[in-house]
Structures are given as C-alpha cells and as structure tokens.
N, C-alpha and C positions, 0 to 999 in steps of 0.2 A: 387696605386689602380685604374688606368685610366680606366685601363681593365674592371675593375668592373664599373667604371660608364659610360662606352659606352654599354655594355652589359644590363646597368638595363635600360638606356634610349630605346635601342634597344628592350627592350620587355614590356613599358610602357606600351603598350596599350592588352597583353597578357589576363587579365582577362576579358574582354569586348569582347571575341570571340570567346564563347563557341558553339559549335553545341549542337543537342538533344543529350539527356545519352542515349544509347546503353540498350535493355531490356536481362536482362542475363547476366551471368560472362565470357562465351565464347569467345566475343568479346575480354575483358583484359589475356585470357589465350593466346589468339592468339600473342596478342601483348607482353606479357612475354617472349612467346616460342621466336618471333621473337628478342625482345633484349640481349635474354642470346647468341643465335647462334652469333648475334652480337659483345658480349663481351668476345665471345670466346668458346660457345657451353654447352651443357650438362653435357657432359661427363668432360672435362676440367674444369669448373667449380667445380663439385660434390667431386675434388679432392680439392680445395680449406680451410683449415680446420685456416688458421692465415694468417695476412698480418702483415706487417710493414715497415710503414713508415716515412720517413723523411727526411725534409729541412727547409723552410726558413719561418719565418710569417711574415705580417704587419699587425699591427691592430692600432685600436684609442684608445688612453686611452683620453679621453677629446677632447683637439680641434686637441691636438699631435697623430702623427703617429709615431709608434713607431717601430722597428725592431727587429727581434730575433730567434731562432730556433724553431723548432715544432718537436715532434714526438706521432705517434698515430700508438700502439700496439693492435692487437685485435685477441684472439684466440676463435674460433665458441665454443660452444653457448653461453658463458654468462662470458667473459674476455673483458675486454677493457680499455687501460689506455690512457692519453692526457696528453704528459710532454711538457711543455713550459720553455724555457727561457730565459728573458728576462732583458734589460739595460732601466729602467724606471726613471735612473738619466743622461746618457747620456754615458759615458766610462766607469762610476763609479758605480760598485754593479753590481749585477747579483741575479737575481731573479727566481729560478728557481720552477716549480709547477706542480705537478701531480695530475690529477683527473680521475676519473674511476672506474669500478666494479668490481667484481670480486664474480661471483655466488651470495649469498646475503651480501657480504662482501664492504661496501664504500671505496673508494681509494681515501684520499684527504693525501700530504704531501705538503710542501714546506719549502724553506731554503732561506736564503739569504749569500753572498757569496759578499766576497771583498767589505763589507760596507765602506766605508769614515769615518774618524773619526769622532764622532761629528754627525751622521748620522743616523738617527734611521728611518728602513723601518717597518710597521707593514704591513703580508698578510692575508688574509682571514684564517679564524680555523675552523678546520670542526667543524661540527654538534652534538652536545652529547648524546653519544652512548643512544637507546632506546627512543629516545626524536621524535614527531612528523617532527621537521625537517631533520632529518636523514632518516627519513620515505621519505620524499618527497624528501632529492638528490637520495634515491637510486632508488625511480621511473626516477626519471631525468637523472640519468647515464643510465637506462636500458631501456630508449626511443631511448637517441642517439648514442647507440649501433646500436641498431636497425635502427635507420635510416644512419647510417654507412652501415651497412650490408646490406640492402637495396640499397644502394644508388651507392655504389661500388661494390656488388656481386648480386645484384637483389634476394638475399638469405631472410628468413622470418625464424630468429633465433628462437630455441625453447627458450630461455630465456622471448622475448615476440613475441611471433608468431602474422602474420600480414596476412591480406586479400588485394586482390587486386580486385579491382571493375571500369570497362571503366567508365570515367566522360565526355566523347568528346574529341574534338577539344581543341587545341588554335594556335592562330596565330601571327606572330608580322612582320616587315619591314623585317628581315633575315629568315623568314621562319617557317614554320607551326613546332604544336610538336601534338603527340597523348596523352594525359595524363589521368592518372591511379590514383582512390582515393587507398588510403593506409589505412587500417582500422587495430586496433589491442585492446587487453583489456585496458579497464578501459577509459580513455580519450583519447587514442594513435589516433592517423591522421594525415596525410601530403597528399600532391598530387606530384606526380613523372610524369615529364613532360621529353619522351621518341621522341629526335630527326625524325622527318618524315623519312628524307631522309636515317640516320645513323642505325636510331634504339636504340641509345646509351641514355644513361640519358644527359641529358642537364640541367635540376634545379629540386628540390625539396623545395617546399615551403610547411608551417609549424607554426600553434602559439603555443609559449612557451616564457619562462621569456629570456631577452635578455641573452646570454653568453657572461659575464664577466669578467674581472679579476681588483680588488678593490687591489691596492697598496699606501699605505699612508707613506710619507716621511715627516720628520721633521729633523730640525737643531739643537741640544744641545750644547753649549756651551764648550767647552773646559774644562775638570774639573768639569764641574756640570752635576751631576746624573739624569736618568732621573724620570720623574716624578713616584711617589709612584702610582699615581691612574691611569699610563697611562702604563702598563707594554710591552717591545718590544714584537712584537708578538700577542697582544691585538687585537681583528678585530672590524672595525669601530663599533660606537657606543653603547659601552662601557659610561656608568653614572659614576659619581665620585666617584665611591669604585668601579671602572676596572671590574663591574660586565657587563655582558650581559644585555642589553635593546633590549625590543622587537622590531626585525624588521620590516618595514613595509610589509606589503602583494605584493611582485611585479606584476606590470599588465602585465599580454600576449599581445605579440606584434606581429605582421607578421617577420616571419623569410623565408627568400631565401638562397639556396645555389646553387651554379653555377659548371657546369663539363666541363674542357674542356681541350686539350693536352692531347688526348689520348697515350699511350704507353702501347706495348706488354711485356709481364711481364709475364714468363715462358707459354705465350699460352692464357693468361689473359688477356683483353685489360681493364687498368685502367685508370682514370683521375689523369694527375701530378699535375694540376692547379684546385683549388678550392678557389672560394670565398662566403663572406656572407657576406645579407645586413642585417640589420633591420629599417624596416619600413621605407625603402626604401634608408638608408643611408647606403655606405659601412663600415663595421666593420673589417673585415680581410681578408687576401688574404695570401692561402698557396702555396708554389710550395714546389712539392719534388723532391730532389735531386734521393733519391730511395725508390723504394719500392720492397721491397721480399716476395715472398709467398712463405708460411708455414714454417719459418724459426725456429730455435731451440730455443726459450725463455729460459733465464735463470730463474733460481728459484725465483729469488726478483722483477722478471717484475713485477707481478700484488698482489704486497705483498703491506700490509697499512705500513708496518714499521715505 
C-alpha cells in the first residue's frame, strides 16, 4: 500500500486550502459538464447501464496485510454486489464474501472453503430480516452504490439521487483539485475532489462506519467437537447460549478513497487503481485486472441465495 501513503502524505495539508464557496449551482454544473467530457462525454456515458469489475485487493485485517481477489458488480439503478476473497490463515482456507443490494433486497452471503482440520472460521451473518439493523445495511449498501456511481460514472443513481453543489478550491504539493459537495436523502454526503489539470475524479471523502470484514479463527483439537455455545458460523459476540448480543453503536470516521491509472474502457475512461484510508490510515488497495461495461449478468449475480 506504498502508493497509498505517499499519496495520503501528498495531500496532507488538502483541507486547510479552501477558497470562498462559489454563490449558485452553476459553477458545479460547469465543472460536471467538464468531468464527464473528461471521462468520456455525454453521449458515451448515457450508454453506460453496468460495469464489472475485477482483480486484486490488499487490506489490513489488524497489524496484517492481507491479499486476495476483489470483484464489484453494479447494474444502474439500484444493483450492486462486492464479492471478496480471501486467505485470512495464510495458504489455508478461503474466505469468500458478498455484500450488496439489490433494489430493496440486502445481499450478504459468505462460505468458507478449504478449512484445515481442527479449524473453525466464524464470518460475519447478516442482519435479521425486518429487524432495525437490516434497515441500516441496506441504507449502507444504497450510499456506496451511490458513491460507486458517483465516483466512476459521475452518474446520481435514481436508487438515491445526489446534488452537486461548488465547495471551492483545494490544494496540496502535486496539485490543485476543484471539489464538489455531494448531497443526497437522509444523511448522504461526500465531497468529490475533481483533478484541475485532468478534470477526472481524484478522491472522494466521506464519514461513515469504517468498512470491514470481521473473521475469527480458532483451533479445535482433533476429535473434540466444537463448542455447544460457540456454533461455526456464529458472528462475533455471541453470550453463552450462541445467542446475538448487542452490538456496540460504531462511530463515523473520515473515509478517503483515491482514483488513479486511468483506462479507456469501450469509450469510458475509468480508474484501475483505487484506494482507501480511514482516518487517515490505509485500509485497502484495489487494482483491476478488468473492467467491462454493460456486460451480460447472470441470473444469481445479485440474488441473496
């Protein structure tokens, strides 16, 4: 993740360089028109209706970096899945995880695959159907759609349609960006920080609960079963009868994400390299291998199965 912390160094001083806001939405429609010509026009764009992509992640799970595949399907208005997976014992197991929406439908699955004997991975479980937390992932899937769509189509999905509003200036040691607040219902907000020179996205920052992925490994013993109150599968913090305990409230944090290696992509100009900090630490680093637009989804892309 070097990349990433030469880059976050590189725009340390980013928020301490604002000019006056801009009176009027004119000024941000200008600078729209100019980033979509940018990323490939109007017209090209407007054809746009699914992307899909996929390669490689690195993220932290604790002090470790860890390796593994990435793919993030997203058909306009209101599809989007994020399968990961990953080797969170080192050559051993495979941990594979999907999250995403699907109209008002939550998409959480995961499996684990080629466990070790003696091995017990427990992943996160979704949320029980009707329950207030399922309320708030599938806000949460239907923001970072949004700021998906946003961020690689400059698009403002009717799932949660988004305003753009001039916030100024900012500046850092590599170069000025023109940035644009993002407004959308309910609590939705990010600021999309749009290359001087390129015109192109360059970051979009953002608070929201850090994104995660919680994998808990234990050792059993040979021959001994595992525990009655701890069943595989179980997500963390679980009381001694394997029931659900409440979780704590997560706090909003500052979230960045970074655009850069652009590539033309049927007429498209997309970012292959993405990264994200939180609070100012790097978290992940995606490259993709490819990406397609508007490709043919199968039927079970964005099913909960």
């Amino acid at each position: 993740m070097q990349r990433l912390v030469n880059l976050l160094l590189a725009l340390a001083m980013t928020f301490g360089s604002w000019s006056a806001r801009a009176a009027g939405d004119s000024k941000a429609a200008d600078l729209l028109a100019q980033a979509r010509t940018a990323i490939g026009g109007e017209k090209q764009l407007a054809k746009v209706k699914g992307l899909a992509c996929a390669g490689t992640v690195l993220r932290m799970i604790g002090d470790r970096q860890v390796a593994g595949e990435i793919a993030i399907d997203l058909q306009l208005p209101d599809k989007m899945v994020r399968s990961d997976s990953i080797s969170p014992m080192g050559d051993a197991a495979l941990v594979v995880t999907e999250q995403g929406i699907n109209g008002d439908a939550l998409i959480r699955n995961s499996k684990v695959l080629n466990a070790p004997a003696g091995a017990m991975i427990r992943t996160p479980q979704p949320p029980a159907p009707g329950s207030d937390a399922e309320a708030q992932a599938i806000r949460n899937s239907r923001a970072e759609l949004a700021r998906i769509a946003v961020s690689l189509l400059l698009a403002s999905p009717t799932s949660l349609p988004v305003e753009f509003v001039y916030a100024g200036e900012a500046e850092s040691p590599d170069g000025k960006a023109d940035v644009l607040d993002v407004k959308g219902e309910g609590s939705f907000a990010a600021k999309l920080f749009l290359d001087k020179a390129s015109h192109r996205p360059l970051m979009l920052v953002y608070r929201g609960v850090s994104p995660r992925m919680v994998v808990q490994t234990q050792r059993v013993p040979m021959g001994v079963p595992a525990p009655a109150n701890a069943p595989a599968g179980a997500p963390a913090g679980t009381n001694a009868h394997g029931d659900p305990a409440a979780p704590p409230t997560p706090d909003l944090v500052d979230i960045n994400m970074f655009f850069d290696d652009y590539k033309a992509v049927d007429g498209v100009m997309l970012p292959h390299h993405i990264t994200r900090s939180v609070d100012g630490q790097p978290t992940e680093e995606w490259t993709f291998k490819t990406i397609k637009v508007n490709p043919t989804f199968k039927a079970e892309t964005f099913s909960k199965r």
